[in-house]
C-alpha positions as CSV (number, residue, x, y, z in Angstrom):
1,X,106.8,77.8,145.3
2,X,104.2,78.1,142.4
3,X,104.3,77.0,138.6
4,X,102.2,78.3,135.8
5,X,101.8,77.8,132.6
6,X,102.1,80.7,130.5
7,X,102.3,81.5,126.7
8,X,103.7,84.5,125.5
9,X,100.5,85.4,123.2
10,X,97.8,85.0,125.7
11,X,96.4,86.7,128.5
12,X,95.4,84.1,131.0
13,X,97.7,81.6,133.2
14,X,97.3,78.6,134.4
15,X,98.7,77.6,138.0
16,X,99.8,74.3,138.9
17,X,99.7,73.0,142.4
18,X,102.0,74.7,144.7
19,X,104.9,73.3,146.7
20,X,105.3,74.8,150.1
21,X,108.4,75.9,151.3
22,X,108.2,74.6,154.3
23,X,110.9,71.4,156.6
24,X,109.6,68.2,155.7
25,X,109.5,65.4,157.9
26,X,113.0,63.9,158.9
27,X,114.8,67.4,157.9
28,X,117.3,68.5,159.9
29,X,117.9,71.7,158.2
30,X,115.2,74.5,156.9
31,X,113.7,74.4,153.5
32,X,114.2,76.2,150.4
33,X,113.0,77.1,147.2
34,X,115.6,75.1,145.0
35,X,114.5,71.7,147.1
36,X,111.1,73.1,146.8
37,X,111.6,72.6,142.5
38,X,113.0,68.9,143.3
39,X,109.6,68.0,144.2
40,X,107.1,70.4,142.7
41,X,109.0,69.5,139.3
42,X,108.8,65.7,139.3
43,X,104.9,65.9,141.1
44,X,104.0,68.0,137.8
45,X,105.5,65.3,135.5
46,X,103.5,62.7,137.6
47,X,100.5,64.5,137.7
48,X,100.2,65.2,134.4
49,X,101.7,61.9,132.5
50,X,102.3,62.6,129.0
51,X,102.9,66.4,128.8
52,X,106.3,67.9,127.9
53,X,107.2,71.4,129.2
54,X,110.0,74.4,128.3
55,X,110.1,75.4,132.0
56,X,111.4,78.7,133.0
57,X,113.2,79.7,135.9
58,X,115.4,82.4,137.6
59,X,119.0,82.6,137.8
60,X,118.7,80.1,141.0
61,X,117.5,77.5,138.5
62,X,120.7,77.7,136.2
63,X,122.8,74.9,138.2
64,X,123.7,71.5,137.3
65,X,121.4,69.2,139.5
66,X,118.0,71.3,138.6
67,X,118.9,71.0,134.7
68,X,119.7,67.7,135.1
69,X,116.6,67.2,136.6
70,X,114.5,68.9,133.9
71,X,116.2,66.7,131.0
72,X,115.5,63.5,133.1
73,X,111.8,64.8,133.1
74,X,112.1,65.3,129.5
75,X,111.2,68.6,129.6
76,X,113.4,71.8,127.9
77,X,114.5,74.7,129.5
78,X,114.9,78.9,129.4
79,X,116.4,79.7,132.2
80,X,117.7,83.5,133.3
81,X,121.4,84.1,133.7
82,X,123.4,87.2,135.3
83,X,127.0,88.1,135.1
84,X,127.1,87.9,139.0
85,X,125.4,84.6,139.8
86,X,127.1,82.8,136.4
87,X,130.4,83.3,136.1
88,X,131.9,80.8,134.9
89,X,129.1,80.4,132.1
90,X,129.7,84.3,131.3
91,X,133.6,83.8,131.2
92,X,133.1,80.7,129.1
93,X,130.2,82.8,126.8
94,X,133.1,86.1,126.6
95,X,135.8,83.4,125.4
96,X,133.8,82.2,122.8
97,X,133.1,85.5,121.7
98,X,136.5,87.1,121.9
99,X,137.2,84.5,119.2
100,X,134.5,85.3,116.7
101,X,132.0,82.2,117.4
102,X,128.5,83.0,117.9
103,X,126.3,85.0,115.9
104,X,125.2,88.3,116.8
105,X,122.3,90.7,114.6
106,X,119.9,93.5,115.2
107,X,116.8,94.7,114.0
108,X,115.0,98.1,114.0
109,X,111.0,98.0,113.9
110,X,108.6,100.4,112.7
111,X,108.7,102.0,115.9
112,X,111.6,102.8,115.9
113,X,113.0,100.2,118.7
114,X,116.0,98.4,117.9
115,X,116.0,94.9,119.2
116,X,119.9,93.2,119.3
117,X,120.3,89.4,119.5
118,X,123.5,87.5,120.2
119,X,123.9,83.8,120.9
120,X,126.1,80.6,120.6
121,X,125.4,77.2,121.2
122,X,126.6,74.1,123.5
123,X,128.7,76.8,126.2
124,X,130.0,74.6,129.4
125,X,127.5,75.4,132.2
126,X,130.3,75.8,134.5
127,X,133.6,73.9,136.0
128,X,131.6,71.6,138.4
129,X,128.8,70.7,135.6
130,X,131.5,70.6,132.3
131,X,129.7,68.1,130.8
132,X,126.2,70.2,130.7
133,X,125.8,72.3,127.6
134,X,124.0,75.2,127.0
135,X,123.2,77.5,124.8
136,X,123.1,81.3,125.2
137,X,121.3,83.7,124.1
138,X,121.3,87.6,124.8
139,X,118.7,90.1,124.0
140,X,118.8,94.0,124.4
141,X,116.8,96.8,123.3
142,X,117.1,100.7,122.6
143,X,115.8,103.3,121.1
144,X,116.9,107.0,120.3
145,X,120.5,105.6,121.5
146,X,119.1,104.5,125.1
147,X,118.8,100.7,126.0
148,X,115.3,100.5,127.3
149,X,116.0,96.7,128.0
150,X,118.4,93.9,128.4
151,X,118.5,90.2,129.7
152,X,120.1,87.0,129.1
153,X,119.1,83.1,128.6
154,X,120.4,79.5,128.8
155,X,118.5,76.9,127.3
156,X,118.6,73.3,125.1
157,X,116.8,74.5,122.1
158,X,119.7,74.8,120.0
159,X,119.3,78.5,118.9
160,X,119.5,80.0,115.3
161,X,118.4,83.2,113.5
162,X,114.9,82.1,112.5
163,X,114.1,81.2,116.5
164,X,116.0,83.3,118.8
165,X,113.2,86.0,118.8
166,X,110.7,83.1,119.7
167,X,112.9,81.7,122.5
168,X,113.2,85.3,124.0
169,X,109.7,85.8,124.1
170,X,109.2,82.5,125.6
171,X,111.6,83.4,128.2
172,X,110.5,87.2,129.2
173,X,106.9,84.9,129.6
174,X,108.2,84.0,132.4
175,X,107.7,87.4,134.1
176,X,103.8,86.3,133.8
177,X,104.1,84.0,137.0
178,X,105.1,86.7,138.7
179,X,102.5,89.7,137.2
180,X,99.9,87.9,136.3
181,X,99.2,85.3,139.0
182,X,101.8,86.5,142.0
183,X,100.5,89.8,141.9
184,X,97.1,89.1,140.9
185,X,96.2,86.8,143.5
186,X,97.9,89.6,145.9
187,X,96.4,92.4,144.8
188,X,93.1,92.2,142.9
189,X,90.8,90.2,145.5
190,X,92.0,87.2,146.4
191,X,93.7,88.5,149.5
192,X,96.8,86.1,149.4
193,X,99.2,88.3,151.7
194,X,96.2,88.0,154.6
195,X,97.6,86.7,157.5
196,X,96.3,83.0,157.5
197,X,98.6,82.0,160.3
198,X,95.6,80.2,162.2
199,X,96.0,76.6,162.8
200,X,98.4,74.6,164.5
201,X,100.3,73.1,161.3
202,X,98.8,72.9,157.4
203,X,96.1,75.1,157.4
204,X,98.0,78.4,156.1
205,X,99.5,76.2,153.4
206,X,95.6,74.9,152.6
207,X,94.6,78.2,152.5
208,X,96.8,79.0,149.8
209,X,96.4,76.0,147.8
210,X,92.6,77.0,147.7
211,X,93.2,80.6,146.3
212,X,94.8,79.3,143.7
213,X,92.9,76.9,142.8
214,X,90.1,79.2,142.9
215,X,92.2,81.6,141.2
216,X,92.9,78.5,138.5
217,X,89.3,78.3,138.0
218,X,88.9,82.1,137.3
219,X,91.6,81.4,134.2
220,X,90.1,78.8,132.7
221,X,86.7,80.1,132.5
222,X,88.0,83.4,131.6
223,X,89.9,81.6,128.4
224,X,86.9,79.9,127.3
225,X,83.7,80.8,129.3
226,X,82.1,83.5,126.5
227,X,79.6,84.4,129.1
228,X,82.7,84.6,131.6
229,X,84.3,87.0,129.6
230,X,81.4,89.0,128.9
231,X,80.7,89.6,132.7
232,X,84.4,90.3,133.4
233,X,84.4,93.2,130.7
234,X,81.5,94.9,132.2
235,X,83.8,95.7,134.8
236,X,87.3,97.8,135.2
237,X,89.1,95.3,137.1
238,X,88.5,91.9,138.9
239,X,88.1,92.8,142.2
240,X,85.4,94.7,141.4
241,X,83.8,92.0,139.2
242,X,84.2,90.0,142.7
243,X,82.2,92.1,144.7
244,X,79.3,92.0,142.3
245,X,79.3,88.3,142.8
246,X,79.3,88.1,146.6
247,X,76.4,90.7,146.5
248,X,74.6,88.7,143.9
249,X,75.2,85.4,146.1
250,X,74.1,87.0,149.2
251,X,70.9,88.2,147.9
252,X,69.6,85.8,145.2
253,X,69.1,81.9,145.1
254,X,70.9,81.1,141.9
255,X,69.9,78.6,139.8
256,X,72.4,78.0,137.5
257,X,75.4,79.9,136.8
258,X,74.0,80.8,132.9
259,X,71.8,83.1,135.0
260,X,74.0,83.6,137.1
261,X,76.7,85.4,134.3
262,X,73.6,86.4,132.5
263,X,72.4,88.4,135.3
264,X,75.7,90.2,135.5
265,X,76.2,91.3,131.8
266,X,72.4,92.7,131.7
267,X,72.3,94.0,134.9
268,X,69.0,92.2,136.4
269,X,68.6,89.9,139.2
270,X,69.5,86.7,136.8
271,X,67.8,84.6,139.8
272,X,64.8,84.4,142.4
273,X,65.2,86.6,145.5
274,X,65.8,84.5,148.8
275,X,63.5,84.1,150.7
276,X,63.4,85.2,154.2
277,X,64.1,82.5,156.4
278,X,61.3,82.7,158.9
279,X,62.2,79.5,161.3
């Protein structure tokens, strides 16, 4: 299970330390991903002392012991809902809204999409967890008469009209943990689908950890390395920006990675050829 943190308005992510899905010692019964939150959540918090979070989560995060959890954390929440894994919440929302509370409003942009809002505050999570409130917010867009997109929150921040846009982009950010480090570290060159299943117990799970922590330090150089940056726009994707740097590595003793970036963006060695090793 893997945490980012993500920001609506900017490109890069930044992974956390993962938390393997895997039986832990004295377990009787197999793993999964919502006890896999009750410990990534809390090691975060003690990890990084101080620091205060709106975590996002899926619908498997909207129950009463993981929000709980959050709060106790002091951290905030956005966390998707659906009609089928809700109910109760969506009968209690419908309710609500049969008798005129809530607020609901829509705005049309210069380009012509139409973006609807409709929330209400301090809803009953559901019958087991009466006593949690949430607030609700749902979003939808269309354009030329076709809704191109729909989706719906929970979260603490008590919603109004002046914040409900910001909330909603928080929330679709969380789609960011999923495209732009999930996929990433699948896809563009860090090979994390390979089959590591050598080793006899952790090392699959080491593996891991290590491409994304490698994956970690790509991010933050990209986000403030301006030589980093340079290099990375010389090429059309990552991956291909890798490649370079293995064939740089192999060939040349680098002395410093200022040459090393250097000799990237102006296409030169950037670094003293190795020399043959004649033992």
């Amino acid at each position: 299970m893997g945490a980012a943190i993500v920001h609506p308005d900017k490109a890069q992510v930044f992974p956390l330390f993962p938390e393997a899905i895997t039986q832990q010692d004295g377990a009787t019964k197999n793993d999964c991903e919502s006890n896999a939150a009750k410990r990534l959540l809390p090691a975060i918090n003690q990890a990084l002392p101080g620091m205060r979070f709106i975590v996002l989560q899926d619908a498997i995060g909207a129950d009463g012991p993981n929000i709980k959890m959050i709060k106790n954390h002091g951290n905030s929440y956005i966390i998707t809902v659906t009609a089928d894994d809700q109910v109760s919440l969506y009968n209690n929302v419908l309710q609500h809204f049969s008798q005129n509370e809530g607020n609901e409003f829509e705005i049309t942009d210069d380009d012509g999409v139409t973006r609807g809002y409709r929330f209400i505050n301090g809803v009953a999570l559901n019958k087991t967890h009466p006593d949690i409130l949430a607030n609700f917010l749902d979003y939808w867009e269309y354009k030329d008469e076709k809704q191109i997109y729909s989706h719906q929150w929970i979260t603490d921040i008590e919603l109004t009209r002046e914040n409900v846009n910001a909330v909603m982009r928080a929330g679709r950010a969380r789609w960011k943990v999923e495209n732009e480090t999930f996929n990433t570290l699948k896809n563009l060159g860090y090979n994390l689908e390979h089959n590591y299943g050598h080793g006899k117990q952790y090392l699959s799970t080491t593996f891991a950890t290590l491409m994304m922590l490698a994956f970690l330090v790509d991010q933050v150089q990209e986000h403030v390395c301006v030589l980093f940056r340079a290099a990375r726009n010389m090429f059309y994707s990552r991956k291909a920006l890798w490649e370079e740097m293995r064939g740089l590595f192999r060939g040349f003793f680098i002395k410093c990675w200022e040459d090393f970036w250097l000799g990237i963006i102006f296409e030169w060695g950037g670094g003293e050829l190795r020399p043959d090793d004649t033992s």
